[in-house]
NUROKE-536137 format. One record per atom (N, C-alpha, C): x, y, z; residue in three letters. Coordinates in steps of 0.2 Angstrom, whole numbers, plus 5000, padded with zeros to 4 digits. Atoms other than C-alpha are relative to their C-alpha. Layout:
<sites>
XYZALA;...
</sites>
This chain:
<sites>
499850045006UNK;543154955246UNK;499849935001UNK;500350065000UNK;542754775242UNK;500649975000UNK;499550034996UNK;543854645250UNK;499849924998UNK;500050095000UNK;544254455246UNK;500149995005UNK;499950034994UNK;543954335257UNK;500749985003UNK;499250014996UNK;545854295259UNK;500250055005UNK;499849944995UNK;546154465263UNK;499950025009UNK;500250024993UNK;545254415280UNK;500549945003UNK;499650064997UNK;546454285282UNK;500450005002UNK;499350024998UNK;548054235291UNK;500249964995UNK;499650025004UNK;549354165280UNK;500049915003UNK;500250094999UNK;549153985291UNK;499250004997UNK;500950015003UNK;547254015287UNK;499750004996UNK;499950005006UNK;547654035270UNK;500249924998UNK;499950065002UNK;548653875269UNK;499749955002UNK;500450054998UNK;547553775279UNK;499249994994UNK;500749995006UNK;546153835266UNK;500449964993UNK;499750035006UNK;547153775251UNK;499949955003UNK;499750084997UNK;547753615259UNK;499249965000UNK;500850045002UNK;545653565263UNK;499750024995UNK;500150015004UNK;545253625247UNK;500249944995UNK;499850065005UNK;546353495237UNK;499949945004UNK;500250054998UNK;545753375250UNK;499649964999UNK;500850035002UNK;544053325244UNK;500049964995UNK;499950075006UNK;543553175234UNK;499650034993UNK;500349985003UNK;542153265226UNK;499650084998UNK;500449945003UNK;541153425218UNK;499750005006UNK;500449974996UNK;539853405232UNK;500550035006UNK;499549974994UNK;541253405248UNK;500150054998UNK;499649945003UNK;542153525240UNK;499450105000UNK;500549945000UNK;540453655239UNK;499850025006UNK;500149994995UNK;539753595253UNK;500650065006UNK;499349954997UNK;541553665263UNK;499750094996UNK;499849925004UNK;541653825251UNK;499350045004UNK;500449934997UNK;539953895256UNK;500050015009UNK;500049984992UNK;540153855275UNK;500650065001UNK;499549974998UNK;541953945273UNK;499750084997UNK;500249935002UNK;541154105263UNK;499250025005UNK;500649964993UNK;539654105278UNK;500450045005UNK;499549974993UNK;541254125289UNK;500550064998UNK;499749955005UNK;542054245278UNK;499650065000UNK;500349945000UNK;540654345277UNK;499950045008UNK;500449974995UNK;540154365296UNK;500750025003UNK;499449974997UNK;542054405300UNK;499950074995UNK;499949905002UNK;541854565288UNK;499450045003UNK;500749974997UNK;540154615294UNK;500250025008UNK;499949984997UNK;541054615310UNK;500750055002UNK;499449974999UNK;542554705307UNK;499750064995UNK;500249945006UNK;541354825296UNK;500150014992UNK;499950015007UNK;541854775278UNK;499749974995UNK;500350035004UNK;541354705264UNK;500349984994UNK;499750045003UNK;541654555253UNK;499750004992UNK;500450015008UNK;541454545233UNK;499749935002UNK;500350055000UNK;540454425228UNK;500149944999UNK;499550045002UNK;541154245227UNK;499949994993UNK;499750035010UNK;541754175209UNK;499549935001UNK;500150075002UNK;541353995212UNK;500449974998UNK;499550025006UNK;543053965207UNK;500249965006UNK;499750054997UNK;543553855223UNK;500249964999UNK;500350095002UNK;542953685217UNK;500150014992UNK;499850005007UNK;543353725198UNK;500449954996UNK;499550095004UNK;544653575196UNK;499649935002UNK;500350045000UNK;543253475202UNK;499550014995UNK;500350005005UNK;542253525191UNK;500550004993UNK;499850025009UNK;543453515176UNK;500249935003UNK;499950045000UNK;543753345183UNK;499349954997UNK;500850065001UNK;541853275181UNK;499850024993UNK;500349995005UNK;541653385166UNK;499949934993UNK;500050065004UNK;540953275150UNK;500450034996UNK;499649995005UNK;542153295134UNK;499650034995UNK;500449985005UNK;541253405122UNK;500249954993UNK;499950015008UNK;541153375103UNK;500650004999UNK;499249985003UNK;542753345093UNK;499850034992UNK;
</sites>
């Protein structure tokens, strides 16, 4: 079966992940972090034999509707 990266996580490791999430000033930070923690995500299922879907991209998402420009009215 294919497994979210949380599902590899401890519930403090879960909160800690949230918590640095909403900590970043910007889109880069914010990616930067997401692919170091989906490199570590990945080599924890590869070691335990499993396998992770593929991320979304949706980490960093509120920074990204932050910078968005305003479309057309």
């Amino acid at each position: 079966s294919v497994l979210r990266p949380s599902s590899l996580m401890t519930d403090d490791e879960r909160a800690a992940h949230r918590k640095k999430l909403q900590s970043f000033k910007t889109l880069a930070e914010c990616e930067t972090y997401d692919k170091q923690h989906q490199a570590e995500m990945q080599d924890r299922a590869k070691k335990q034999n499993k396998t992770l879907r593929e991320p979304t991209g949706a980490a960093c998402n509120r920074y990204k509707a932050a910078t968005a420009k305003p479309g057309p009215k």
